[in-house]
DOTI-332104 format. One record per atom (N, C-alpha, C): residue in one letter; y, x, z. Coordinates in steps of 0.05 Angstrom, whole numbers, plus 32768, in hexadecimal, padded with zeros to 4 digits. Layout:
BEGIN
AYXZ;...
% end
This chain:
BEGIN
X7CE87FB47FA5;X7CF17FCE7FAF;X7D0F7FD27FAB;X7D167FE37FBF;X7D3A7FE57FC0;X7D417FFD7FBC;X7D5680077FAB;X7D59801C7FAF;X7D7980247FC7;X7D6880367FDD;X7D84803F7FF2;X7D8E80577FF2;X7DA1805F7FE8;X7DB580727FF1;X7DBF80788013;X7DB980948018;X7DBA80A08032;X7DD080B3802E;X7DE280AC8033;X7DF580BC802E;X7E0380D08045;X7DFB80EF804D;X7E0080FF8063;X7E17810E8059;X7E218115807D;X7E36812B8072;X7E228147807C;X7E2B815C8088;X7E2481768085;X7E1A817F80AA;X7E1C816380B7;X7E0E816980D9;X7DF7816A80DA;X7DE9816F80DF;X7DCD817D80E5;X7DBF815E80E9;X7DC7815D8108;X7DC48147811A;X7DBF81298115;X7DE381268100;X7DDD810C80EC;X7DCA810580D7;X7DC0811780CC;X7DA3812480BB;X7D8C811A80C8;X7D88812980D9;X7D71812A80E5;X7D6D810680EF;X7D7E80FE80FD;X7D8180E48109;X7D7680D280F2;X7D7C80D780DC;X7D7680C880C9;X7D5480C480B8;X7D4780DB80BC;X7D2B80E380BB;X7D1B80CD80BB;X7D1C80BF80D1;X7D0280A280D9;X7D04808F80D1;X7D24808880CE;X7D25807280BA;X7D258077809B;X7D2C80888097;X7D22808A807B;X7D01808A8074;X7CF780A08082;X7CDA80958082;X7CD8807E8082;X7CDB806C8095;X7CCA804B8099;X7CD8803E807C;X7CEF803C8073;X7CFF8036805A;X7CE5803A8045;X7CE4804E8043;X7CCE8061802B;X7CAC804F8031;X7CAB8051804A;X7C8C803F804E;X7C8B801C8045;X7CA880158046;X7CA27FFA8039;X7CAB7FF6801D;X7CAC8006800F;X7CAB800D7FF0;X7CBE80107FEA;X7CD9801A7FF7;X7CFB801D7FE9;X7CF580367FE3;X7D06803A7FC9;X7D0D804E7FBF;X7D25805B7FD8;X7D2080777FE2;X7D3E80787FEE;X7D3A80977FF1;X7D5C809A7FE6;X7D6880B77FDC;X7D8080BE7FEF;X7D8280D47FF2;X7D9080E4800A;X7DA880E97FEF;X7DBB80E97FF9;X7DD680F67FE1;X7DED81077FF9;X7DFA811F7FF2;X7E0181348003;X7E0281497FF6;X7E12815E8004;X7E21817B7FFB;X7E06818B7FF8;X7E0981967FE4;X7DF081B17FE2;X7DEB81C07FFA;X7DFC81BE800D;X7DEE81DA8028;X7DE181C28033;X7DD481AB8030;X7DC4819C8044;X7DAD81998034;X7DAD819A801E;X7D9A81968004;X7D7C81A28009;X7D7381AE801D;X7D5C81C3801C;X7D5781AE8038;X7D6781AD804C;X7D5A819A8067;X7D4A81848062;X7D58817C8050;X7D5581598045;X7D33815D8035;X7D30816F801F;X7D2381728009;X7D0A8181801D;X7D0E81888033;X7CFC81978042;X7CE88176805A;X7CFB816A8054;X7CE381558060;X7CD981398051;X7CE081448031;X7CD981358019;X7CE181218017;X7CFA81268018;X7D0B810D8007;X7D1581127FF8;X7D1F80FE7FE4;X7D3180FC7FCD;X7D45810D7FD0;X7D5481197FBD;X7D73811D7FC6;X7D7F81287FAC;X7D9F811B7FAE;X7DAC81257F9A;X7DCA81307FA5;X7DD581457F9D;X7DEA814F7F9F;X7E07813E7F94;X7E1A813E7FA5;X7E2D81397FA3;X7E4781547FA5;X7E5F81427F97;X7E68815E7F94;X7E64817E7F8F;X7E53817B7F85;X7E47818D7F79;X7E5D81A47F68;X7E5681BA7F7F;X7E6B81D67F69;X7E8681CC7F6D;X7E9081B27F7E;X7EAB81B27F80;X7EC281B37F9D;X7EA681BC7FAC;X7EB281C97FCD;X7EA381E37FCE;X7EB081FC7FDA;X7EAB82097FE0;X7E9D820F7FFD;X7E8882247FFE;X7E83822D801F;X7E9782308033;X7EAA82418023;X7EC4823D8035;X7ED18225803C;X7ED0820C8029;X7ED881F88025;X7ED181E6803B;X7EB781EE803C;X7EA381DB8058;X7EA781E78074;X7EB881FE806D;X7EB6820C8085;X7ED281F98090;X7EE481FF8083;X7EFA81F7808A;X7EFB81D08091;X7EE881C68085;X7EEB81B4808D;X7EE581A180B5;X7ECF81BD80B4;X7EC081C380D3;X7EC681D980D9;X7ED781E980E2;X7EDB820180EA;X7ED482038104;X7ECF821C8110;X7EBF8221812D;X7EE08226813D;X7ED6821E8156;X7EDC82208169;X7EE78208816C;X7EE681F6815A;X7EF581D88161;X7F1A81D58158;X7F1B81EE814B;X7F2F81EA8133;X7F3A81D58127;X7F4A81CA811B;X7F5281C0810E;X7F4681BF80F1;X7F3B81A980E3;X7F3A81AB80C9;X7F4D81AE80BB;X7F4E81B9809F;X7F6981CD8091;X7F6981B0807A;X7F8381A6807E;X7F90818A8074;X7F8E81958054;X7F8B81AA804E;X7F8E81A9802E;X7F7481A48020;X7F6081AE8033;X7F3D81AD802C;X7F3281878037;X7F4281828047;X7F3D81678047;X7F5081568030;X7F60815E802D;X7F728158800F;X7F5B81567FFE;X7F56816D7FFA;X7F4181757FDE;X7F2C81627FE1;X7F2181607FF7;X7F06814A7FF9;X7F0581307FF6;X7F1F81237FFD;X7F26810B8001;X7F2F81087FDC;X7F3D81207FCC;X7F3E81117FB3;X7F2E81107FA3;X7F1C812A7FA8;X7F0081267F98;X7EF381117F9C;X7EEF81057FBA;X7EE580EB7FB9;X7EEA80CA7FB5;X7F0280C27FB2;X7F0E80BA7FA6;X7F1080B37F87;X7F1680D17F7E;X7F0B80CB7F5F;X7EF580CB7F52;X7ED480CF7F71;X7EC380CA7F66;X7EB780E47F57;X7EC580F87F5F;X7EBD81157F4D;X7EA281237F59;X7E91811B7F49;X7E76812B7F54;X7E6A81107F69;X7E6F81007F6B;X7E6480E97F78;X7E6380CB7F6D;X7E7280CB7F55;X7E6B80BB7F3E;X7E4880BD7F34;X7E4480D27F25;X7E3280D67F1A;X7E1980C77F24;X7E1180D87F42;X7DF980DA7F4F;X7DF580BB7F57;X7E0F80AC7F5B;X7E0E808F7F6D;X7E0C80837F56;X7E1280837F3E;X7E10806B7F27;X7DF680757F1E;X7DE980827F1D;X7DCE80947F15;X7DBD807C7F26;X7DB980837F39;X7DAC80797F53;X7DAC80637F51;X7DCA804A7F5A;X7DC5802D7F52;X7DBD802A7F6C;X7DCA80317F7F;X7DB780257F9A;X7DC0800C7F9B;X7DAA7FFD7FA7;X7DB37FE67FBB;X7DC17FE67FD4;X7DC77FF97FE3;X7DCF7FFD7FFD;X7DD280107FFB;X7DF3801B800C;X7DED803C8016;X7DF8803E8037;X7DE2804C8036;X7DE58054805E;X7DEF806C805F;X7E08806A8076;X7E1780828077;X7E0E80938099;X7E0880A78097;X7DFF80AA80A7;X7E0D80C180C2;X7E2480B180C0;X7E3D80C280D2;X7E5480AC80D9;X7E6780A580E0;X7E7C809880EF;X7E9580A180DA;X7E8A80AC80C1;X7EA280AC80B5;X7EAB808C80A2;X7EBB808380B2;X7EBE806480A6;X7ED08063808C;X7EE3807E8091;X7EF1807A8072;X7EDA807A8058;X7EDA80948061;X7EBB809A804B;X7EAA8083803A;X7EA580738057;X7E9380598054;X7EA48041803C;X7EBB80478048;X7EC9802C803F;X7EC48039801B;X7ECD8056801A;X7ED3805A7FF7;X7EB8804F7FF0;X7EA380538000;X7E8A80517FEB;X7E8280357FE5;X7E8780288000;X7E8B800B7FF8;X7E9B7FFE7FDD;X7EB080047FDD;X7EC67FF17FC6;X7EC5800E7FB3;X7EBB80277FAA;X7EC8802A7F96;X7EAD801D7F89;X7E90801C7F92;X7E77801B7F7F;X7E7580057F90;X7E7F7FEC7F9E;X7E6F7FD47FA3;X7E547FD67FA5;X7E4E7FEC7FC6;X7E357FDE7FC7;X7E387FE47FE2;X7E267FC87FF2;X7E277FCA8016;X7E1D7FE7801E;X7E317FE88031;X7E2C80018048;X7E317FF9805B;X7E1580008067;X7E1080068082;X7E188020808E;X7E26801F80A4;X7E27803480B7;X7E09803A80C8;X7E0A805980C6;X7DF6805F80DF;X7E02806E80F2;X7E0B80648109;X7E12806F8123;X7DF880818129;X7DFA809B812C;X7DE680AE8135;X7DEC80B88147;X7E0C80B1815E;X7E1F80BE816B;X7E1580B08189;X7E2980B4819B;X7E1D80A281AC;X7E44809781B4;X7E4B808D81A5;X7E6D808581A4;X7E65806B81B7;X7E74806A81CA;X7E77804F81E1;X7E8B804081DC;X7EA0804781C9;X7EB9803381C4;X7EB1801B81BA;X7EBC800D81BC;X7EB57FF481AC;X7EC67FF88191;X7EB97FE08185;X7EC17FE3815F;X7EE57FD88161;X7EEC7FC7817E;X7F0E7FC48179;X7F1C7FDF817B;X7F0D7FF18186;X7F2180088196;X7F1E801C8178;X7F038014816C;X7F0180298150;X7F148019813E;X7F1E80078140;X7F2C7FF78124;X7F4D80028131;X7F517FFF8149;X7F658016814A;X7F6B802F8149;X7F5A80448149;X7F5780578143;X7F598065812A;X7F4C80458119;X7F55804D80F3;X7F6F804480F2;X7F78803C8108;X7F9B803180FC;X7FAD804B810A;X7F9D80568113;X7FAD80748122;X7FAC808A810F;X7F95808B810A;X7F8680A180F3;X7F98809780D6;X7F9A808A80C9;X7FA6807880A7;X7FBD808A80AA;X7FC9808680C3;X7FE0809580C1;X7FEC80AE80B1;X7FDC80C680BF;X7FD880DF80BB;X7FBC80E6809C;X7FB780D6809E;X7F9880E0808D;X7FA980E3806B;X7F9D80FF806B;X7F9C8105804B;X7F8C80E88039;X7F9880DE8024;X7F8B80C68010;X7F8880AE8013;X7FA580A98032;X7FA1808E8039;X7FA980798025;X7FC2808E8017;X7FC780748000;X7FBA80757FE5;X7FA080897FEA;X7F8F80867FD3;X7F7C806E7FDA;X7F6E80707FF0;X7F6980608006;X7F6B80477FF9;X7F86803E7FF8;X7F95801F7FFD;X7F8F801C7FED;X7F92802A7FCF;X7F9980267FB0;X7F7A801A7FA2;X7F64802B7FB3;X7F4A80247FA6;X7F4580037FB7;X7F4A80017FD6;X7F407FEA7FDE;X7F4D7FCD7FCB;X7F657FD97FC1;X7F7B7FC67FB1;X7F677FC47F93;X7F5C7FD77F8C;X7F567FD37F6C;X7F3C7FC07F75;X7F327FC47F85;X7F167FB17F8C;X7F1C7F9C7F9A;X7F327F8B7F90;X7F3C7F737FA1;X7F3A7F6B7FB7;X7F417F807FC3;X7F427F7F7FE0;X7F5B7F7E7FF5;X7F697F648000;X7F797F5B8003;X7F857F718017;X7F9B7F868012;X7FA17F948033;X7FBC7F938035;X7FC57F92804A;X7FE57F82804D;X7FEB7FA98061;X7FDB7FA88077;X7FDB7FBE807F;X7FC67FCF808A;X7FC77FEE8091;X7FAA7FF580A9;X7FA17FE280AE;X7FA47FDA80C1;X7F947FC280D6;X7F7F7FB680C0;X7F907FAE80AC;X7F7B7F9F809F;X7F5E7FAD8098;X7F6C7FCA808B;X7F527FE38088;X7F3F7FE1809E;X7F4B7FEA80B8;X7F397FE180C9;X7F2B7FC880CB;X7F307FB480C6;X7F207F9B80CC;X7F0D7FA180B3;X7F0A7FAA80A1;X7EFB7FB28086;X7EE17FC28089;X7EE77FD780A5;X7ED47FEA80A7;X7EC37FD680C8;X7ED37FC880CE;X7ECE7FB780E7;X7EAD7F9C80D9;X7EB57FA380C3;X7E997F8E80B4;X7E857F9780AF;X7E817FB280AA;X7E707FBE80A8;X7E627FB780B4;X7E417FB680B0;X7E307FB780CA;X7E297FD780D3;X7E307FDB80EC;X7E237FF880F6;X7E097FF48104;X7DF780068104;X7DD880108111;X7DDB80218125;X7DD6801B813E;X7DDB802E814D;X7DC18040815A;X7DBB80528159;X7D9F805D814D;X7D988062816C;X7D97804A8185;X7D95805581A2;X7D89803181A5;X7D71803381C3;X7D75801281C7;X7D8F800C81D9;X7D8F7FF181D9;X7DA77FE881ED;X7DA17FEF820B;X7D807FF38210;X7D7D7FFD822C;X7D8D80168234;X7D9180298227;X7D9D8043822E;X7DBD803A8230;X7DC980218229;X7DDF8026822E;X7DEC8029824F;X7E06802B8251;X7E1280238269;X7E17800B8278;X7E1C800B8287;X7E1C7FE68289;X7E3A7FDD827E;X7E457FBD8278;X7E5C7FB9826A;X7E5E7FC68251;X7E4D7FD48242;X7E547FDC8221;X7E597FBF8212;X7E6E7FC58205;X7E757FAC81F7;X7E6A7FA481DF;X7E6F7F8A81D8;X7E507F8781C7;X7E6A7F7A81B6;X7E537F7D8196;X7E607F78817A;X7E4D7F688162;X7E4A7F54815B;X7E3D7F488155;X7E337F5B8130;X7E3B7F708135;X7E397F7A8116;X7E277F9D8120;X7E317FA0813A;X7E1B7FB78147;X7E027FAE8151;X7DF37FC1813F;X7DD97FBD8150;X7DC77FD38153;X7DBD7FD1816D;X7DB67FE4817C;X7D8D7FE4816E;X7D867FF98163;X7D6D7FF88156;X7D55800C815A;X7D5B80158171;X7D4E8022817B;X7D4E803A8179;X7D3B80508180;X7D4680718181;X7D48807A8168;X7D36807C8159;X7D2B807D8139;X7D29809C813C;X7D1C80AA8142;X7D1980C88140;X7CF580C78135;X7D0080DE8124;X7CE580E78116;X7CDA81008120;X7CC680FA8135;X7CBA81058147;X7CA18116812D;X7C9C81128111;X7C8A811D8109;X7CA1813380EA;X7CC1812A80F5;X7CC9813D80E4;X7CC3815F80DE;X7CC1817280C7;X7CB3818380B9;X7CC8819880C5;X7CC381B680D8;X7CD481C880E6;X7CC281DA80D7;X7CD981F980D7;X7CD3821280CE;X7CBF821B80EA;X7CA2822D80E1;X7C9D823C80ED;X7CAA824D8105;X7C9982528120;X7CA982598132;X7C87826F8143;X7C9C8284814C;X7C858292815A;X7C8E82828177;X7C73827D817C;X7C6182708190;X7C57828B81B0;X7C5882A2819F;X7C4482B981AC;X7C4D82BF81C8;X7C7382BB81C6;X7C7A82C481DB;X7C8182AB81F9;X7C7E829781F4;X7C7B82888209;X7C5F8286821F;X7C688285822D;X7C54828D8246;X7C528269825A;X7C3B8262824D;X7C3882488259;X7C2E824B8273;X7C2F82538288;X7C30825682A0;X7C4B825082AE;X7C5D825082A1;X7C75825282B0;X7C7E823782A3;X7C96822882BA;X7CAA821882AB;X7CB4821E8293;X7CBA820B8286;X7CC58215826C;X7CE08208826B;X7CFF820F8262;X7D1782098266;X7D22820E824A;X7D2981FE823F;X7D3281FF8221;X7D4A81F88222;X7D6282088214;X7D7F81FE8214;X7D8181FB81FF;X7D8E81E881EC;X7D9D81EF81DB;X7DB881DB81D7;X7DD081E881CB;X7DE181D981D1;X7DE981CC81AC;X7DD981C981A9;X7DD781B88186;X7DE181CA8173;X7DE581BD8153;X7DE581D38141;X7E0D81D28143;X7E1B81C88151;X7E3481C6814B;X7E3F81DA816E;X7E3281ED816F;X7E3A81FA8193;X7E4A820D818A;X7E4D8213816B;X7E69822B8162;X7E8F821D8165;X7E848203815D;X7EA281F78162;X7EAD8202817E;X7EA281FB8193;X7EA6820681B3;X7E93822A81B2;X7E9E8233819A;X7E8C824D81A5;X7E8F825B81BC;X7EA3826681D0;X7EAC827081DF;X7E9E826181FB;X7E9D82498201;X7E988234820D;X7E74823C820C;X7E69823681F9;X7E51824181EE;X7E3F825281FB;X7E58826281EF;X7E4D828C81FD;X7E498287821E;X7E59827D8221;X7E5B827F8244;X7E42826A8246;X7E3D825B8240;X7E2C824F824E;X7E0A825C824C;X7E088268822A;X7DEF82758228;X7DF182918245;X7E0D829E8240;X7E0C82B2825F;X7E0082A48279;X7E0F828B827F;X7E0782848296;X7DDD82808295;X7DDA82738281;X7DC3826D8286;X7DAC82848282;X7DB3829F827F;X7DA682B4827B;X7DA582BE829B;X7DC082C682A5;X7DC082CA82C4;X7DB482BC82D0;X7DAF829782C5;X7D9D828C82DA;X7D7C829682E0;X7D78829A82C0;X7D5782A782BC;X7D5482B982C9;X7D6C82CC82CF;X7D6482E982DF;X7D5E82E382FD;X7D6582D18300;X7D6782C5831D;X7D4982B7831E;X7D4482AC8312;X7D2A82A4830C;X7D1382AC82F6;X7D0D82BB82FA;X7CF882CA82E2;X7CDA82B582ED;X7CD782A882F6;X7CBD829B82FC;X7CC1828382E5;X7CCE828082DA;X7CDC826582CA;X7CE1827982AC;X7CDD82688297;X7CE082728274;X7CF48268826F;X7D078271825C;X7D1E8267824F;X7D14826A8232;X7D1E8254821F;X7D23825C8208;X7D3D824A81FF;X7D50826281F3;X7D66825181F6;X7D6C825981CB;X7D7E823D81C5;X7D7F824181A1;X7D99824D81A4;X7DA582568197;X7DC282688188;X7DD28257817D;X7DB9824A816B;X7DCD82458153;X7DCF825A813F;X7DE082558123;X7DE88268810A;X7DF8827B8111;X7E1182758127;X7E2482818127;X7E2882978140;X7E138294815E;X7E1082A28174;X7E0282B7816A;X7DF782D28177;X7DED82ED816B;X7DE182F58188;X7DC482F58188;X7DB282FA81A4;X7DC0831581A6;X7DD2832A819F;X7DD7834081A9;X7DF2834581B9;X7DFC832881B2;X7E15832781C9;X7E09831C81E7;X7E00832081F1;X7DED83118208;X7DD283238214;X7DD483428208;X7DC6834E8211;X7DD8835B822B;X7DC48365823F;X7DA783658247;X7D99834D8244;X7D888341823C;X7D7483308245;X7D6183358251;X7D53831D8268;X7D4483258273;X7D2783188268;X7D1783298269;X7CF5831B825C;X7CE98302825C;X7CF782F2826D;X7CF382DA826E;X7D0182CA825E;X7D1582D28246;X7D2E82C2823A;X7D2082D08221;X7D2282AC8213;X7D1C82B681F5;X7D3682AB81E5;X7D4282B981D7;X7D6282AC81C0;X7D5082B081A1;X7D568297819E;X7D5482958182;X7D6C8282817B;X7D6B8284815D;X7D8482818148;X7D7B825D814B;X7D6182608143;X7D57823C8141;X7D4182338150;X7D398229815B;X7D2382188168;X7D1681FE8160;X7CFF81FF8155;X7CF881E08150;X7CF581D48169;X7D0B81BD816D;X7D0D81B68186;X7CEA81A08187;X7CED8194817D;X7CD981818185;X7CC78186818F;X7CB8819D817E;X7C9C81AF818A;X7CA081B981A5;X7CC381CD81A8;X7CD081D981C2;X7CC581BC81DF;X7CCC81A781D4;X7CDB819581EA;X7CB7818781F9;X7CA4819381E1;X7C8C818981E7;X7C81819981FB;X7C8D81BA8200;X7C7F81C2820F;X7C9981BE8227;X7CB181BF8223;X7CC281C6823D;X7CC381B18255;X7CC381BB826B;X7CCB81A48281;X7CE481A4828C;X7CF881A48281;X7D1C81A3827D;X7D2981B28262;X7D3781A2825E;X7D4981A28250;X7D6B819E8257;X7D7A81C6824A;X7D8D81C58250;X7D9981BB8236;X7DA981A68233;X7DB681A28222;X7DD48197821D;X7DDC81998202;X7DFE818D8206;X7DFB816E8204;X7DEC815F8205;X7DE881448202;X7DEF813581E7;X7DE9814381DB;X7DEA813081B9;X7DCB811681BA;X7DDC810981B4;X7DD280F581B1;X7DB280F481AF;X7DAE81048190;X7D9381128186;X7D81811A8194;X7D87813581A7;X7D82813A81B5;X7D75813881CD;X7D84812481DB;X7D85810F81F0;X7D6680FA81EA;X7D6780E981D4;X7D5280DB81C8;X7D3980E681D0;X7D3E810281C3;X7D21811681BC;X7D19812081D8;X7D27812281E8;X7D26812F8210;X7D15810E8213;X7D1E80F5820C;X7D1380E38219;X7CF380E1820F;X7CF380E081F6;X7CDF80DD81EB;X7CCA80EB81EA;X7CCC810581F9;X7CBE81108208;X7CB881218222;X7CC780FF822B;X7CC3810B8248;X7CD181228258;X7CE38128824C;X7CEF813F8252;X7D0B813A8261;X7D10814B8280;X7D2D813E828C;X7D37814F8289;X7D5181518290;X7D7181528285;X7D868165828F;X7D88817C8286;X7DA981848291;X7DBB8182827D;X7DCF81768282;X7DDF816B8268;X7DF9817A8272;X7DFE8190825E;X7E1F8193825E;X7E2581978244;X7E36817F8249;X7E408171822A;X7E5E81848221;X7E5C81878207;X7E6C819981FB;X7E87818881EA;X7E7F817581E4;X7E9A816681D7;X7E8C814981CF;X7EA1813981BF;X7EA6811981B7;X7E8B810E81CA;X7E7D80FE81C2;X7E7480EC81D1;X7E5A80F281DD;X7E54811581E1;X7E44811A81F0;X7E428115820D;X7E608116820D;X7E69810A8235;X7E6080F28237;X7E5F80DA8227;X7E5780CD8225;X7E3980C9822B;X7E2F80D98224;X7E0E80DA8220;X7E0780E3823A;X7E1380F78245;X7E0E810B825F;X7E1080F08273;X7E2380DD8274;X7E2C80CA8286;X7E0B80B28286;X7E0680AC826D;X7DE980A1826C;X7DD780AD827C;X7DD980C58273;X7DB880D6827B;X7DC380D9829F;X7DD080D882A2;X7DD680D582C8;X7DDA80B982D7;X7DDD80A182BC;X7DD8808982CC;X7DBA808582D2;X7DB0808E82BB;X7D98808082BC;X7D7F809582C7;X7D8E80A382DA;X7D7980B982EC;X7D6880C982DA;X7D7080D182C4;X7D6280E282AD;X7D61810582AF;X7D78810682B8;X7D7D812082C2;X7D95812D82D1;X7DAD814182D4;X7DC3814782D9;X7DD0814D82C9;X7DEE814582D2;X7E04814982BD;X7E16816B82C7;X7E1A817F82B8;X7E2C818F82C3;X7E43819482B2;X7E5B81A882BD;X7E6D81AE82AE;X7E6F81CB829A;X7E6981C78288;X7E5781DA8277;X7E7881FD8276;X7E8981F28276;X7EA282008282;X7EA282138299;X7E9C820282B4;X7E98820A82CC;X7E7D821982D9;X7E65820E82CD;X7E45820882E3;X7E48822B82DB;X7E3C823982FE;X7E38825382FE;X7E0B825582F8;X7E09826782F8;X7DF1826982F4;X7DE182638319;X7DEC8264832F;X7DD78259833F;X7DD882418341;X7DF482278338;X7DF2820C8334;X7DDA8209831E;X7DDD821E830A;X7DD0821082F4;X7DB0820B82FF;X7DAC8226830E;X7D8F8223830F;X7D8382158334;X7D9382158341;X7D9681F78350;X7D8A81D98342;X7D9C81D78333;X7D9B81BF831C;X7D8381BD830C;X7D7681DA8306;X7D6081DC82F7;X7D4681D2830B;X7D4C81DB831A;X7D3C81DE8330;X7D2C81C28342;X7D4581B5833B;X7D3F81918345;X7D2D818B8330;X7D38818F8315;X7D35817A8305;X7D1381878303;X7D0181A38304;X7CED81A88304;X7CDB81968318;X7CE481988333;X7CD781918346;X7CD181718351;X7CE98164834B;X7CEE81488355;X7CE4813B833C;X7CC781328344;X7CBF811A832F;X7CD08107832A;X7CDE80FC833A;X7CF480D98331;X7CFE80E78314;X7D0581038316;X7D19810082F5;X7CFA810182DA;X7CEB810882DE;X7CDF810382C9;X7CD480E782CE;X7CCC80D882E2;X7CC080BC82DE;X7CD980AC82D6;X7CED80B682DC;X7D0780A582C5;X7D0380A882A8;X7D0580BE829C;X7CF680C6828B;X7CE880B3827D;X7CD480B88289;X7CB4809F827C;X7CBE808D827A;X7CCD80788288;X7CD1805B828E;X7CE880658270;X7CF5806A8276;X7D0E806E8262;X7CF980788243;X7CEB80898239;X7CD880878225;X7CCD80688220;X7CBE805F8234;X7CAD8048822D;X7CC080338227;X7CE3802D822B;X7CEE801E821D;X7CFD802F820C;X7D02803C81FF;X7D06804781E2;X7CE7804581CF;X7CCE803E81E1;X7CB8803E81C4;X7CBC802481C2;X7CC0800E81CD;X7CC87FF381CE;X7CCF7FEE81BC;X7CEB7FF481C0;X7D017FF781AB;X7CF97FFF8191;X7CED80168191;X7CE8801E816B;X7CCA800D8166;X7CBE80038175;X7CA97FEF8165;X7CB37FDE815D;X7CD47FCF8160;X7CD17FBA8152;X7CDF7FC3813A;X7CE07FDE812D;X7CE97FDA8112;X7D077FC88110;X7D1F7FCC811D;X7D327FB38116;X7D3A7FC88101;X7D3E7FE18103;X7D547FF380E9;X7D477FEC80D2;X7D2F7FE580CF;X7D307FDE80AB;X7D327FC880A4;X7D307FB780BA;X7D317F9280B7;X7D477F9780B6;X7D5F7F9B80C2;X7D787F9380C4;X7D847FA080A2;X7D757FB5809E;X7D7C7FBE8081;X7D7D7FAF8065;X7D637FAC8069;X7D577F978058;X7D617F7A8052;X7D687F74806D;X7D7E7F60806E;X7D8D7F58805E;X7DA27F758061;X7DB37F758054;X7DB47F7C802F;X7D9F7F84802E;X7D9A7F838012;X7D8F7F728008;X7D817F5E8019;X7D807F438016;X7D9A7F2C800B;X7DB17F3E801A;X7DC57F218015;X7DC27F148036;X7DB47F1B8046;X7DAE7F098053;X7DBD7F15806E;X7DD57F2B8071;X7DDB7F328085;X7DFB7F368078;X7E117F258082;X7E2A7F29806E;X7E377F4E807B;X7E3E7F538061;X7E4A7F738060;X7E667F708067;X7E737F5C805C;X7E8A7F5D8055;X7E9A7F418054;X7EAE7F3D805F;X7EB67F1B804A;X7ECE7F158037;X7ED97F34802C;X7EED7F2E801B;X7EE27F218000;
% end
């Protein structure tokens, strides 16, 4: 038995993505513990896993705010200061990781600095989990850390730890070629890609990995009216960054319901939207703050969404087609998939008025081709997660038998 460290930051999405493989981890006898900020501590512990707090009592709510601020803000360089030294010196993340003793820790976000500290300050392999749907290839990301070193608060803390762990660096570049060894998981099969995605002998593509039997809060049921289409929006738990952007689009898609009251809406908020900016509503529109999507997506026959990756998976996996207006980083990305591969429509979540929207809605109800894409597109994502590669490839590596690194 092995013990794995799951190490999240504070996205919903990245969390959740991580659910199935931890399960299957846990079914072949590893010990494996979730480690993360106290405001995620109840998600994690709510679908019985391990978990220990990091940094603990040494960031504030404000602290976290500032590091993700809404509307797509700028993070505040003094709170990334603060985070980058506490981690660094290991403050509040000492403890929990020498406690633990993992054999492996899986990071479960694209934060590669992050990755690298946990690698060389405690010497133990990390795996990346790509939960994103990023199309760059790993040369264009090893420039990107030589763009980023620049500017980044603790680069020459950075240097100083890869240096105490004998690790040869002359310059960036080299950092980058460091995080370039890593092996990353890319939590999608290679069928969903585009055509020409560039291939990397250290990425591997492992199939959807969603935990279709993950544990959701109670939800009234009473007011959906299964007679009618059912149209579920939601634009993920991060739609405050673009709040403004947001608003307008929950407006547009309320005007479309009025236009069509033969058709159900239930559209999510989010923490930060307030169902009373958006009144009148009309009887057919239900706003709530949260939605258990999975249960949602079992009854709906479209899905409006910003195309997160997550998301996207969970529309396939059951059968569910597509309006995708993607809100930021590599959702465009995702929207561009879900329109090669006849899944659903892409719109401009900026622009689409409410009779495009429900035009658009309107195909995707009626014209079987987008749901028999759909199916075909499901039956190779179950493919894909029967063969189990995310814990072989894990295991692997805690084997010894998959190189991490070759300094």
């Amino acid at each position: 038995m092995a013990v794995i460290a799951i190490v999240v930051d504070t996205e919903q999405g990245h969390i959740i993505s991580s659910f199935s493989l931890a399960k299957k981890l846990l079914a072949r006898g590893h010990r494996v513990c979730y480690l993360g900020l106290a405001v995620v501590e109840n998600m994690v512990l709510k679908q019985g896993f391990e978990f220990r707090r990091i940094m603990d009592g040494l960031l504030s709510s404000s602290d976290l705010i500032q590091l993700r601020p809404p509307d797509g803000n700028e993070a505040d360089t003094r709170i990334v200061g603060k985070f980058w030294g506490l981690l660094m010196r290991g403050a509040g993340v000492d403890g929990p990781l020498l406690e633990l003793s993992p054999d492996v820790i899986l990071m479960t976000s694209l934060y590669y600095f992050e990755a690298l500290v946990l690698r060389y300050r405690y010497n133990v392999p990390v795996i990346v989990i790509n939960s994103t749907d990023v199309c760059e290839c790993r040369k264009q990301v090893g420039r990107t850390v030589v763009d980023s070193m620049v500017s980044m608060p603790g680069a020459a803390a950075l240097i100083d730890l890869l240096l105490s762990a004998k690790v040869e660096i002359r310059n960036f570049a080299d950092v980058a070629a460091l995080i370039l060894q890593m092996p990353e998981l890319r939590l999608q099969p290679k069928v969903f890609e585009l055509p020409g995605a560039s291939q990397d002998p250290l990425v591997f593509y492992v199939g959807p990995e969603v935990d279709l039997d993950r544990v959701d809060e109670p939800y009234d049921w009473s007011r959906l009216q299964t007679d009618r289409p059912l149209i579920y929006c939601s634009l993920g738990s991060q739609l405050d960054l673009r709040g403004e952007v947001s608003r307008r689009l929950v407006r547009t898609v309320i005007e479309a319901a009025a236009q069509r009251p033969d058709w159900q809406f239930v559209i999510s908020l989010g923490a930060r939207l307030s169902a009373t900016e958006f009144e009148p509503i009309p009887s057919s529109v239900i706003l709530n703050h949260w939605v258990p999507q999975l249960q949602m997506l079992a009854r709906a026959s479209v899905m409006i969404t910003h195309a997160g990756i997550g998301s996207v998976k969970e529309c396939i996996l059951h059968g569910v087609p597509m309006l995708a207006l993607p809100l930021m980083r590599d959702q465009f990305d995702t929207a561009d998939r879900i329109v090669y591969h006849r899944l659903g429509f892409r719109g401009d979540i900026e622009r689409i008025g409410a009779e495009d929207l429900a035009s658009m809605l309107d195909q995707l109800i009626i014209n079987e081709s987008f749901r028999e894409r759909v199916r075909v597109m499901r039956e190779e994502f179950q493919r894909a997660e029967a063969q189990n590669l995310g814990v072989t490839l894990i295991e692997k590596v805690i084997a010894g038998c998959l190189p991490v690194d070759s300094h």
